[in-house]
C-alpha positions in Angstrom: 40.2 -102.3 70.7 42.8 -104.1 68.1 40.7 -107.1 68.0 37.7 -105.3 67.3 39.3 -103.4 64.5 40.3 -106.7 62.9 36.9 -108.4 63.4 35.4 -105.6 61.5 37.8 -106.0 59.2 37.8 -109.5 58.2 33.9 -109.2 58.4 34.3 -106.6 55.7 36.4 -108.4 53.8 34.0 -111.8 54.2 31.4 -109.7 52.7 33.2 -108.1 50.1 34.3 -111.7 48.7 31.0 -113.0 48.6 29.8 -113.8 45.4 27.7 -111.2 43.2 24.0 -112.8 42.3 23.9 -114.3 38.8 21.3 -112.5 36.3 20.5 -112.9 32.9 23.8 -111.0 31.0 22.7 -109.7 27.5 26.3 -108.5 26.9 27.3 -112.5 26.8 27.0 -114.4 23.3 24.2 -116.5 23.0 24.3 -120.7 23.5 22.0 -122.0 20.9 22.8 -119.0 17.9 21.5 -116.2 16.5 19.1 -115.0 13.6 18.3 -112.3 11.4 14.8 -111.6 10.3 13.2 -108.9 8.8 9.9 -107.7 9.2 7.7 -110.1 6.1 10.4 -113.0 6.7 9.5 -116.1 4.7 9.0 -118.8 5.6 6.7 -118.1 9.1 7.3 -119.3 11.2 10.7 -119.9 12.0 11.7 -122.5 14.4 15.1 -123.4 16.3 15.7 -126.3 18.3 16.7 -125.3 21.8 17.3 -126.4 25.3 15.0 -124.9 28.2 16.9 -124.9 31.7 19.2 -123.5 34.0 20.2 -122.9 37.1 20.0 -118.9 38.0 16.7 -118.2 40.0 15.2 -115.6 38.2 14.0 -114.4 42.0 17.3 -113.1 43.0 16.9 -110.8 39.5 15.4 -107.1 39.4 14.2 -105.9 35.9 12.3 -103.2 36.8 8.9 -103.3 35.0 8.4 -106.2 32.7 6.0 -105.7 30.5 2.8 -107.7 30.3 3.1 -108.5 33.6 3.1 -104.9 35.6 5.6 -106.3 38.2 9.3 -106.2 39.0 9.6 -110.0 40.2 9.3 -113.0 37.6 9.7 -117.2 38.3 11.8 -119.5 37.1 15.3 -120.7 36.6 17.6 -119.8 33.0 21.5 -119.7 32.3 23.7 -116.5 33.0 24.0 -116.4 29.2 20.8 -115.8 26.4 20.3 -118.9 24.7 19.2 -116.9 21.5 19.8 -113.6 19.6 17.3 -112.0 17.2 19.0 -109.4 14.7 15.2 -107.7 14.1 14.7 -104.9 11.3 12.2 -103.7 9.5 8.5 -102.5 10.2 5.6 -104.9 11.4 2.5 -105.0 13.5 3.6 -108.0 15.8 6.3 -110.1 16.4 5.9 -113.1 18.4 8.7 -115.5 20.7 7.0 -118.7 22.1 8.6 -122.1 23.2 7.1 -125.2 23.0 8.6 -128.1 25.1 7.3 -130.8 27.7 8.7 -129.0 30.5 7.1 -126.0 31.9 9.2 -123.7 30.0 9.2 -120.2 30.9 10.4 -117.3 28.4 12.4 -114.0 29.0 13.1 -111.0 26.7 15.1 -108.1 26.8 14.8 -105.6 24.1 17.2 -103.7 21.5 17.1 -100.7 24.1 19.2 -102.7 26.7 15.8 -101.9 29.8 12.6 -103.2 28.1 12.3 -106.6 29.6 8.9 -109.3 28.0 8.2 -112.7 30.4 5.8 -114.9 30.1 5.1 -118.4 31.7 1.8 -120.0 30.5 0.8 -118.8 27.3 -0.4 -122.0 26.0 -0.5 -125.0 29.1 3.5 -124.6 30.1 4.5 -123.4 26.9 5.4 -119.5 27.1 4.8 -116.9 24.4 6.0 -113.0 23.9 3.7 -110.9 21.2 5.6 -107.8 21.1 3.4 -104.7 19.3 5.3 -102.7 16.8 9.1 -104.1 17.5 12.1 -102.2 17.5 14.9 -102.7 15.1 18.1 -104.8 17.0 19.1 -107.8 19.0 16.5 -109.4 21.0 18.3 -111.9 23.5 16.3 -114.6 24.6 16.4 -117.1 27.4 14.5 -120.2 27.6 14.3 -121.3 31.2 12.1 -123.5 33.2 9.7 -122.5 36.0 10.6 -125.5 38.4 14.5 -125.5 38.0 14.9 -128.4 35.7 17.6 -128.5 32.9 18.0 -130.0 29.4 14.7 -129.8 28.3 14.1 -130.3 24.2 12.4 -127.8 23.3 11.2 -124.9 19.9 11.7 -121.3 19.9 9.1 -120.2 17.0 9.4 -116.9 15.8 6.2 -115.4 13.8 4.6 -112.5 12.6 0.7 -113.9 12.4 -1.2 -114.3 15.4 -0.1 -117.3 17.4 
C-alpha cells in the first residue's frame, strides 16, 4: 500500500513539473520595437524591417475565435514574445498589418482589449495581411511567424490605412 502511495505521488509530481505549453505572451515587450500611429499617419504606409520565425507551434495555442477565420485553431510557428507593438489612436475606417518576405510568413494579432485575436496566412501568395474595420484605440502586439517552422526570415511589416 506504501509503494503505491509513493508511485502516485511521484507521478503527481512528474506531472506537475512538466513544462507549461508556450503561447504567444502579449504582456512580454516586443523584439523588433514599437510604433505609434494615429489614425491619417503620414507617410502610408509605414514599413519596419522584421524577422518572421519561431519556434512555438501555434497548434498547441487556444484563442478562442479568431476573427476572419471562424475557428479556434491556427498554423504556424512564432516566438513566445510579439515581435511588434502598435500604440493605435485616433478614428479610421481600416487599418491594415501585412508582411512581405520570401518565406511563407504567417501573421497573428491580438487587440487593445487583451481577447480579440486577427490571423491570416495567404493574403497575397505567402505573404499574410490583417484589415482590421474600425480599430480600437491601444497596443496592437504583433507576431510574425512562419507556417512551416522556419526562422530568420527578412521580412516587412507594412502598416496602412488605404486598401492593400
Amino acid at each position: 500500500m506504501l509503494k503505491r502511495i509513493l508511485a502516485a505521488l511521484s507521478v503527481g509530481t512528474a506531472i506537475a513539473a512538466a513544462p507549461a505549453v508556450a503561447c504567444p505572451n502579449f504582456n512580454l515587450n516586443p523584439h523588433f520595437g514599437q510604433i505609434g500611429l494615429s489614425a491619417g499617419f503620414q507617410p502610408d504606409p509605414i514599413v519596419r524591417n522584421i524577422t518572421a520565425g519561431g519556434s512555438t507551434n501555434l497548434n498547441n495555442c487556444y484563442f478562442g475565435t479568431i476573427l476572419g477565420r471562424g475557428q479556434q485553431n491556427v498554423n504556424g510557428f512564432v516566438t513566445t514574445r510579439p515581435d511588434f507593438s502598435l500604440s493605435w489612436s485616433g478614428t479610421s475606417s481600416q487599418l491594415t498589418i501585412a508582411v512581405q518576405s520570401g518565406a511563407d510568413a504567417i501573421l497573428l494579432v491580438n487587440a487593445p482589449d487583451g481577447q480579440t485575436w486577427f490571423y491570416d496566412d495567404d493574403y497575397r501568395g505567402t505573404n499574410p495581411a490583417v484589415t482590421i474595420s474600425n480599430p480600437m484605440a491601444g497596443r496592437y502586439d504583433i507576431w510574425i511567424g512562419s507556417y512551416d517552422g522556419s526562422r530568420r526570415n527578412p521580412g516587412q511589416l507594412i502598416f496602412t490605412e488605404y486598401d492593400y
